[in-house]
TORKOL-4160 file (C-alpha; in steps of 0.2 Angstrom, whole numbers, padded with zeros to 4 digits, m for minus):
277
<pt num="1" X="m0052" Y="0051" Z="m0099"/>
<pt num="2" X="m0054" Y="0035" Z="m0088"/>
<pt num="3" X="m0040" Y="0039" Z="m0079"/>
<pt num="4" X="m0022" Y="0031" Z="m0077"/>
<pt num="5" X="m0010" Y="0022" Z="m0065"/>
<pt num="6" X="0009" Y="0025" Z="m0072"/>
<pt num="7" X="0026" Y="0021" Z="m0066"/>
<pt num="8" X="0043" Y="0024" Z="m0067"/>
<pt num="9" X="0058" Y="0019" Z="m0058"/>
<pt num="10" X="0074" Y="0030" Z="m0054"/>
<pt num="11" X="0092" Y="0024" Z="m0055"/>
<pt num="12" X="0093" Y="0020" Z="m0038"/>
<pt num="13" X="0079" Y="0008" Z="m0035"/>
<pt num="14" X="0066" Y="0019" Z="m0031"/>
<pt num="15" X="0047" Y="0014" Z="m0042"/>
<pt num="16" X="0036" Y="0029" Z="m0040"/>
<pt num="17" X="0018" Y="0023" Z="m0044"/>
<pt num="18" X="0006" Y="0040" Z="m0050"/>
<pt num="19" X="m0016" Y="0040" Z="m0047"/>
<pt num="20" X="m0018" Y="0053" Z="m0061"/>
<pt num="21" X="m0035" Y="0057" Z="m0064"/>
<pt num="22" X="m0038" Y="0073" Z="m0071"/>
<pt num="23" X="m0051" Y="0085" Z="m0066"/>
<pt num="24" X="m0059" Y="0071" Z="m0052"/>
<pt num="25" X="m0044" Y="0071" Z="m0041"/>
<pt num="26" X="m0038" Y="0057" Z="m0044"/>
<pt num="27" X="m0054" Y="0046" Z="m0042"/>
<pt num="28" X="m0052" Y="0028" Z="m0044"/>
<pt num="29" X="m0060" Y="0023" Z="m0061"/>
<pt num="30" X="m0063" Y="0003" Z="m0065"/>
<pt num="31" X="m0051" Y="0006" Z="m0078"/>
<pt num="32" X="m0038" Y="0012" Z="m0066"/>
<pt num="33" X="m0041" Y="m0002" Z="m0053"/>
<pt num="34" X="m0037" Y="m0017" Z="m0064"/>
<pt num="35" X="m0020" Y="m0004" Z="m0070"/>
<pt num="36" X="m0019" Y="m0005" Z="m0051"/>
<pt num="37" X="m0017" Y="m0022" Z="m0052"/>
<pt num="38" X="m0006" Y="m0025" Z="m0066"/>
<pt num="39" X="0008" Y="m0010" Z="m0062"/>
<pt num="40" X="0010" Y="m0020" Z="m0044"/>
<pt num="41" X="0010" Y="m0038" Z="m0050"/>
<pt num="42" X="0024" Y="m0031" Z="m0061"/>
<pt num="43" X="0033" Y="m0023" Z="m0047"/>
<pt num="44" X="0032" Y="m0037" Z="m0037"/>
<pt num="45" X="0045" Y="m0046" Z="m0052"/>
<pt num="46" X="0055" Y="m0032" Z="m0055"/>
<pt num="47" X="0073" Y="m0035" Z="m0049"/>
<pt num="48" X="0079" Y="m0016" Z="m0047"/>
<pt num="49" X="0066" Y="m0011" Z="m0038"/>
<pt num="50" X="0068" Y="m0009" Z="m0019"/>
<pt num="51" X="0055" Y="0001" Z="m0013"/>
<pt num="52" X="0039" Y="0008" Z="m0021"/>
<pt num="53" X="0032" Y="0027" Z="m0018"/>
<pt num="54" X="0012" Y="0029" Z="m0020"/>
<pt num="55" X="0007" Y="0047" Z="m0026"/>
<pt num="56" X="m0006" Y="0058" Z="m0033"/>
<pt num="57" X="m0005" Y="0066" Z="m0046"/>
<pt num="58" X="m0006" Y="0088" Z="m0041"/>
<pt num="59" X="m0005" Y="0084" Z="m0023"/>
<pt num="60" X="m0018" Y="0075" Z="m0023"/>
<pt num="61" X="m0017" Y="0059" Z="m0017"/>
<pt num="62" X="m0038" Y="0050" Z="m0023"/>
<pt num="63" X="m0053" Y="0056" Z="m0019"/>
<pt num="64" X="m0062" Y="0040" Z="m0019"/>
<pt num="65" X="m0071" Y="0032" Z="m0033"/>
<pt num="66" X="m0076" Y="0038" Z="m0048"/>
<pt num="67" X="m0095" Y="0039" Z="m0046"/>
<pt num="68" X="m0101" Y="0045" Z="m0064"/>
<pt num="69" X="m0095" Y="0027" Z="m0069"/>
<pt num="70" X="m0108" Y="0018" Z="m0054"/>
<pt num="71" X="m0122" Y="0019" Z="m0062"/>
<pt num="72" X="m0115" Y="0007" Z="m0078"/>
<pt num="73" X="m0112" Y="m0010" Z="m0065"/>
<pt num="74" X="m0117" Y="m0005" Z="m0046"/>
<pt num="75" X="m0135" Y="m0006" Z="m0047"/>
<pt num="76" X="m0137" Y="m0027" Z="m0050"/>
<pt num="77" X="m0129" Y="m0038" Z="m0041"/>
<pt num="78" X="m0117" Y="m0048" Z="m0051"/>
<pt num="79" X="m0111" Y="m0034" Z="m0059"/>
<pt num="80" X="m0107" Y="m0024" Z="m0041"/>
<pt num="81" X="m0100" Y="m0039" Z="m0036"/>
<pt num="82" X="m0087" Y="m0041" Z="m0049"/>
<pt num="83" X="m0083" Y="m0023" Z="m0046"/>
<pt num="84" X="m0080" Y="m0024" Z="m0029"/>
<pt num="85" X="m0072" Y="m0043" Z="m0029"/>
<pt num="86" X="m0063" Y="m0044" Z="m0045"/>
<pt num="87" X="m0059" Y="m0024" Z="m0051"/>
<pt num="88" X="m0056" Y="m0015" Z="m0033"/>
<pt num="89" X="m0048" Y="m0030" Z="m0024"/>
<pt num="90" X="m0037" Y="m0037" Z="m0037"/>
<pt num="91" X="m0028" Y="m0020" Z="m0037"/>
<pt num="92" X="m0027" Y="m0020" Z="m0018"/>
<pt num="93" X="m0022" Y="m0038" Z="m0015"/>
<pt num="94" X="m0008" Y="m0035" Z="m0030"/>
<pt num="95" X="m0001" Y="m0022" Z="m0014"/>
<pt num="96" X="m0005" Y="m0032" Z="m0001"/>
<pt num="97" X="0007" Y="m0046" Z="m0010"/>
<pt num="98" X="0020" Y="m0034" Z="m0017"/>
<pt num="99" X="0038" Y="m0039" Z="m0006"/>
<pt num="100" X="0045" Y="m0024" Z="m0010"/>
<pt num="101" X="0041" Y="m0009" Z="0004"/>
<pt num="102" X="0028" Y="0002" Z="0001"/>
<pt num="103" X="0029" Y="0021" Z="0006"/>
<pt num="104" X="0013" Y="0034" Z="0005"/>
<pt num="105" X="0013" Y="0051" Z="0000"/>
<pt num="106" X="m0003" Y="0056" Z="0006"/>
<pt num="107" X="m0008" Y="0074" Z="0002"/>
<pt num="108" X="m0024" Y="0083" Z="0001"/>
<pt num="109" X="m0040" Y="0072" Z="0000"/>
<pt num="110" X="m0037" Y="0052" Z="0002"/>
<pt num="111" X="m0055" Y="0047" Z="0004"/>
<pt num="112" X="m0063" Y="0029" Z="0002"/>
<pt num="113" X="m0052" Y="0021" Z="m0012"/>
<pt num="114" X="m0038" Y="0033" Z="m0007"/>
<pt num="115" X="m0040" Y="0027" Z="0012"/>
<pt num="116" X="m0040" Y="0008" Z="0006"/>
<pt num="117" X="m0024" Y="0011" Z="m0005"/>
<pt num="118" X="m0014" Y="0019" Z="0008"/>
<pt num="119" X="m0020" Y="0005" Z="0019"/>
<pt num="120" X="m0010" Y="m0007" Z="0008"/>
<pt num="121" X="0006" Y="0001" Z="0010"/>
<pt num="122" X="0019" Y="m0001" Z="0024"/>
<pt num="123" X="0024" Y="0017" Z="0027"/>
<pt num="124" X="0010" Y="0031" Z="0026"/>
<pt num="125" X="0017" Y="0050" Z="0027"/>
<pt num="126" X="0003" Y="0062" Z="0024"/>
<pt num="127" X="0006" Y="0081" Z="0023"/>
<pt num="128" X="m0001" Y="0091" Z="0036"/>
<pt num="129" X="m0016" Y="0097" Z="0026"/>
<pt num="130" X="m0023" Y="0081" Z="0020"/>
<pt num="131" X="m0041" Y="0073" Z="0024"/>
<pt num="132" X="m0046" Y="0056" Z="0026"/>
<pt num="133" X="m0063" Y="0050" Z="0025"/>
<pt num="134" X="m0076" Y="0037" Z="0019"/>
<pt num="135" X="m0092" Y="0045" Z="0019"/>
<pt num="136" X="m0099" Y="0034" Z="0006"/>
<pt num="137" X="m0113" Y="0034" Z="0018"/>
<pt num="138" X="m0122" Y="0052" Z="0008"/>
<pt num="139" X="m0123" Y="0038" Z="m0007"/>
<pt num="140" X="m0132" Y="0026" Z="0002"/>
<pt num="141" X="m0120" Y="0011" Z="0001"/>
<pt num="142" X="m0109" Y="0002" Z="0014"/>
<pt num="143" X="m0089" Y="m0005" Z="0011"/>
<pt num="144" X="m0087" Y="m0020" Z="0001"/>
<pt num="145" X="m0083" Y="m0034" Z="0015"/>
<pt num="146" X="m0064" Y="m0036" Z="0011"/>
<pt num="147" X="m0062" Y="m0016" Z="0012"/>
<pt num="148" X="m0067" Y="m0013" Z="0029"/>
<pt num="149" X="m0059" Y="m0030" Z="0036"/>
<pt num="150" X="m0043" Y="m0019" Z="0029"/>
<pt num="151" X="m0046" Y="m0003" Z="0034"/>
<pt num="152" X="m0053" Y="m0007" Z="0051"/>
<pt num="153" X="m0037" Y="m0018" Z="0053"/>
<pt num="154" X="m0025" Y="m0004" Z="0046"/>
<pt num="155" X="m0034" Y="0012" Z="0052"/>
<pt num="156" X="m0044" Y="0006" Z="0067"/>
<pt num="157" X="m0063" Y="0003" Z="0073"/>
<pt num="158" X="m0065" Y="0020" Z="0081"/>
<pt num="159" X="m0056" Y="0030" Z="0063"/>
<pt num="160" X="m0069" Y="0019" Z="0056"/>
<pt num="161" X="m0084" Y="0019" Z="0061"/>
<pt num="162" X="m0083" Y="0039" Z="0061"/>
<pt num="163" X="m0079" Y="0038" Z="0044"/>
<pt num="164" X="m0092" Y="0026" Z="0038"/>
<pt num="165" X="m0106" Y="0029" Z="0053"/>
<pt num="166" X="m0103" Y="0047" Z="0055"/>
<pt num="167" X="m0097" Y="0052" Z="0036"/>
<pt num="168" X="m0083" Y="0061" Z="0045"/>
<pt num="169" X="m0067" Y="0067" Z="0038"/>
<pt num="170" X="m0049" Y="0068" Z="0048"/>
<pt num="171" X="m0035" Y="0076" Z="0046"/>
<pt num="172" X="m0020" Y="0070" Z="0049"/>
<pt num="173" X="m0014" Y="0075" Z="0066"/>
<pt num="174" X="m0029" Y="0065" Z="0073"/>
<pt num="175" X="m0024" Y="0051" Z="0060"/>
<pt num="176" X="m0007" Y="0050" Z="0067"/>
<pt num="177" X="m0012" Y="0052" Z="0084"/>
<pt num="178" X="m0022" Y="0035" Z="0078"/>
<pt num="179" X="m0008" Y="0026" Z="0072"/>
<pt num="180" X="m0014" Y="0023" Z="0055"/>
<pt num="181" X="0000" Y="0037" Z="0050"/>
<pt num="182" X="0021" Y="0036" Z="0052"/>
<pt num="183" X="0024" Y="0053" Z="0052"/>
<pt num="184" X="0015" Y="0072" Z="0047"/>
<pt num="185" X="0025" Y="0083" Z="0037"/>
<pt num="186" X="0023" Y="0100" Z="0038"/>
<pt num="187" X="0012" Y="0108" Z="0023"/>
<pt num="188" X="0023" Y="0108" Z="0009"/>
<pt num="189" X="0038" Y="0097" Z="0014"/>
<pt num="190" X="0028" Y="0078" Z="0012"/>
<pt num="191" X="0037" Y="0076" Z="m0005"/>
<pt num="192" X="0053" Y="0078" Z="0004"/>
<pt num="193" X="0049" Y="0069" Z="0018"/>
<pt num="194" X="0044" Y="0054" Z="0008"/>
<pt num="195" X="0061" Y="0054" Z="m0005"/>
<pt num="196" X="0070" Y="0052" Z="0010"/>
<pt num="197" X="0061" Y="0039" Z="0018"/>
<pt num="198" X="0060" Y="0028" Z="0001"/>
<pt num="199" X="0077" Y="0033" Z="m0003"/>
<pt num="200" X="0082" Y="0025" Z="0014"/>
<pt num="201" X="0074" Y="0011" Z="0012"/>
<pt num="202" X="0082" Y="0006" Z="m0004"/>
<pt num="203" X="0097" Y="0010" Z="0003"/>
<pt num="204" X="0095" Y="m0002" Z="0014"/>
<pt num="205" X="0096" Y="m0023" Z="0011"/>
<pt num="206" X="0081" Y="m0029" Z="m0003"/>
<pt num="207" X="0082" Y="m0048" Z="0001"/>
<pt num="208" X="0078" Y="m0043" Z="0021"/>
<pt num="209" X="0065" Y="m0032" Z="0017"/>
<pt num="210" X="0058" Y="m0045" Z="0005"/>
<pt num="211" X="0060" Y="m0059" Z="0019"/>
<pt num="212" X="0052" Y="m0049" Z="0032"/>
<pt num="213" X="0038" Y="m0042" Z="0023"/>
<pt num="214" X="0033" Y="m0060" Z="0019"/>
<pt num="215" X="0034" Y="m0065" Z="0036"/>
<pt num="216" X="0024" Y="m0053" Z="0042"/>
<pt num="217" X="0010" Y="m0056" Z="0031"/>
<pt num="218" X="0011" Y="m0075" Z="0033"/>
<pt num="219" X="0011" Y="m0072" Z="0054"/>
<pt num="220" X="m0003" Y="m0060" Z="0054"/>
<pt num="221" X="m0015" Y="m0070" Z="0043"/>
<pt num="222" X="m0012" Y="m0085" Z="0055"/>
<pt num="223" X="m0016" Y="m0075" Z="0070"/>
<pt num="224" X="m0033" Y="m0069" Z="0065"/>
<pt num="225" X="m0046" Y="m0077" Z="0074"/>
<pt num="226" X="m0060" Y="m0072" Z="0060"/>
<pt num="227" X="m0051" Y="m0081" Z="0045"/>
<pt num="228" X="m0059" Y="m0096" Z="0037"/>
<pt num="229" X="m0051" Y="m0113" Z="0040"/>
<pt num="230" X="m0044" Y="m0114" Z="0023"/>
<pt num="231" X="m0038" Y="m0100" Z="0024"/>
<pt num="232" X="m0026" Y="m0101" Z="0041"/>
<pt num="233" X="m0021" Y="m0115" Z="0033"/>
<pt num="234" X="m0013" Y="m0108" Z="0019"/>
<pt num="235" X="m0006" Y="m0097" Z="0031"/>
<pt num="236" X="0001" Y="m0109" Z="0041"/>
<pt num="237" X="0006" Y="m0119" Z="0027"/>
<pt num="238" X="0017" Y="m0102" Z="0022"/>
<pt num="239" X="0023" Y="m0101" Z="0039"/>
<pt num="240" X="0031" Y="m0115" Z="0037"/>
<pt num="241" X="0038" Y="m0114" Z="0022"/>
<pt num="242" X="0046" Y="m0098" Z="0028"/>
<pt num="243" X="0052" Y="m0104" Z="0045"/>
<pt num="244" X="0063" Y="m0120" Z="0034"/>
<pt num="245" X="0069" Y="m0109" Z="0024"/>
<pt num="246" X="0072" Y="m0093" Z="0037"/>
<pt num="247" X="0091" Y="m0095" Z="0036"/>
<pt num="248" X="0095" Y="m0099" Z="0019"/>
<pt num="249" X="0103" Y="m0083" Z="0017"/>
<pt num="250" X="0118" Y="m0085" Z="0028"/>
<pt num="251" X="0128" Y="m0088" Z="0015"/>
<pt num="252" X="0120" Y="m0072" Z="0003"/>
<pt num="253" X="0131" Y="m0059" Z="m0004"/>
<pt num="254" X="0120" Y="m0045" Z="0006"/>
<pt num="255" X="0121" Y="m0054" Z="0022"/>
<pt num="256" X="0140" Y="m0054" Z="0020"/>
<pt num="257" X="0142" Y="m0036" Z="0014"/>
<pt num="258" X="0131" Y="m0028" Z="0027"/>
<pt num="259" X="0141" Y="m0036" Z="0041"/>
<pt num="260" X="0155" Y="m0031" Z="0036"/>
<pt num="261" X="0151" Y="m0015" Z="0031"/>
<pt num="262" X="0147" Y="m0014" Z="0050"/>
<pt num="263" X="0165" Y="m0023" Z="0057"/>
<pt num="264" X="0175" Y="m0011" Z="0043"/>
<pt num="265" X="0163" Y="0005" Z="0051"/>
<pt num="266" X="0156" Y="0010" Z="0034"/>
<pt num="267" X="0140" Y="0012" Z="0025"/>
<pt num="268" X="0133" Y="m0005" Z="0017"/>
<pt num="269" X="0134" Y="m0005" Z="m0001"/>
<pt num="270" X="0121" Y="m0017" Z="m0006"/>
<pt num="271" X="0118" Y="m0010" Z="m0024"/>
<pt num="272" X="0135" Y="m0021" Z="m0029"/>
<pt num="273" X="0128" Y="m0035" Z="m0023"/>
<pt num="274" X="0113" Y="m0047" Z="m0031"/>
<pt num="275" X="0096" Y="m0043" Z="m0037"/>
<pt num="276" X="0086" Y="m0045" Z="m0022"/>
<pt num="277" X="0075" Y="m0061" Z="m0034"/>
C-alpha cells in the first residue's frame, strides 16, 4: 500500500487531515505527497472549514520518507529533482498557502518529512514522548534547498544543524524550549490538548484568521534579505494589495457580531454569520 492522506471535517468547522501509512509509520510515499497537495488546495476553498488539525495515524505522527520507493527516481537527476521540486514541495507549499489555521498533533516519531510538515503548520503541540529528527545524513543525502530554507526558518539553525550534521533526534521539551513547539502535553493528553486548541480557534472569527494569515505570509517573504528579486516583488506586490484592501471588512457581518458580542458581554457567535470565502 502506497499510503494515504484522508480528511474529514466535523460539524463545527474543524477539517482533521490523517498521514496513514501502515506498517512504515506513516512514512511519506510520492503517492502520499501529491494527496498532500490536493487535500490542502481543497481546504483552502472549503467555506466550513475554520481550522485544520494535522495527524498520524496510531500516534504516530511520520517518520520521514518512504525509502523503499528511493531507489525508483532518487539516483538521476531529473528524476530526484522532480521529487524533491514538484512531489514533496507541492504538498508543502499547498500548507504554506492554506488561510485557514493549521494545528499539529505531533506524537511519537516526526522525523524529516514529519519535521517539514509540521513546519507548515501555525500551531505545533507535540505529546511529551515524541522525537524529532532529520538524520538523513546515515543515507548519504542532504535537504532539498526549499526544505531546509523552511525548517531552519521554522525550527532554527542550532535544531538544525544537529539534526542534519549530527543526525540527532530531540524530544520535545528541548523542541519547545527551541521555540519550534507551542506547547507539550503530557503523554497521553496531545489529542486533548490539540481539540481544544482547534476547537478554539474555529470558534473564533474565520475571515480574521484568513486576513491575518495572509499578511503574515506577504510581510515575512518581503522581509527576507535571501529572496530573489522577483520574488520580493511579488511580495511586495501582495503587501499591497492587502494593505488597500485592509479595512474592507468594516462593514462585514463578523466584524459587527464579535463587537457586539463584546458590548452585550457574551460569547461571539460567528457560526450565524457568513462563510469566511
Amino acid at each position: 500500500m502506497p499510503g494515504r492522506v484522508d480528511f474529514e471535517t466535523s460539524k463545527r468547522g474543524v477539517a482533521t487531515v490523517t498521514l496513514s501509512h501502515s506498517g512504515k509509520l506513516n512514512a511519506m510515499s510520492r503517492d502520499m505527497w501529491r494527496q498532500l497537495r490536493t487535500v490542502f488546495t481543497s481546504l483552502q476553498s472549503a467555506g466550513d472549514v475554520r481550522c485544520i488539525v494535522i495527524r498520524g495515524e496510531g500516534g504516530q505522527f511520520c517518520a520521514g520518507g518512504d525509502i523503499s520507493e528511493y531507489a525508483d527516481f532518487r539516483f538521476e537527476e531529473s528524476t530526484l529533482r522532480a521529487f524533491h521540486e514538484d512531489d514533496v514541495w507541492g504538498g508543502l507549499q499547498a500548507m504554506l498557502d492554506c488561510d485557514v489555521p493549521i494545528v499539529a498533533q505531533l506524537e511519537g516519531n516526526c522525523m524529516g518529512a514529519g519535521v517539514e510538515i509540521a513546519c507548515c503548520c501555525d500551531i505545533r503541540i507535540a505529546d511529551a514522548a515524541a522525537r524529532f529528527g532529520a538524520p538523513i545524513a546515515r543515507l548519504g543525502f542532504p535537504m532539498a534547498p526549499h526544505e531546509i530554507e523552511l525548517v531552519l526558518r521554522e525550527a532554527g539553525a542550532l535544531s538544525l544543524r544537529e539534526m542534519l550534521l549530527q543526525a540527532a533526534v530531540l524530544d520535545a521539551t528541548v523542541m519547545l524550549q527551541r521555540g519550534f513547539l507551542n506547547c507539550v502535553a503530557p503523554h497521553g493528553q496531545c489529542v486533548q490538548a490539540v481539540t481544544d486548541a482547534a476547537q478554539n480557534i474555529a470558534d473564533l472569527a474565520p475571515k480574521a484568521a484568513r486576513m491575518n494569515k495572509q499578511l503574515i505570509r506577504a510581510f515575512y517573504i518581503e522581509n527576507r534579505a535571501s529572496s530573489p528579486v522577483g520574488y520580493k516583488n511579488l511580495a511586495l506586490n501582495k503587501i499591497a494589495f492587502e494593505l488597500k484592501n485592509a479595512y474592507a471588512y468594516a462593514n462585514d457581518d463578523e466584524h459587527r457580531e464579535g463587537v457586539a458580542a463584546f458590548l452585550e458581554k457574551r460569547k461571539p457567535d460567528f457560526l450565524k454569520c457568513n462563510d469566511p470565502n
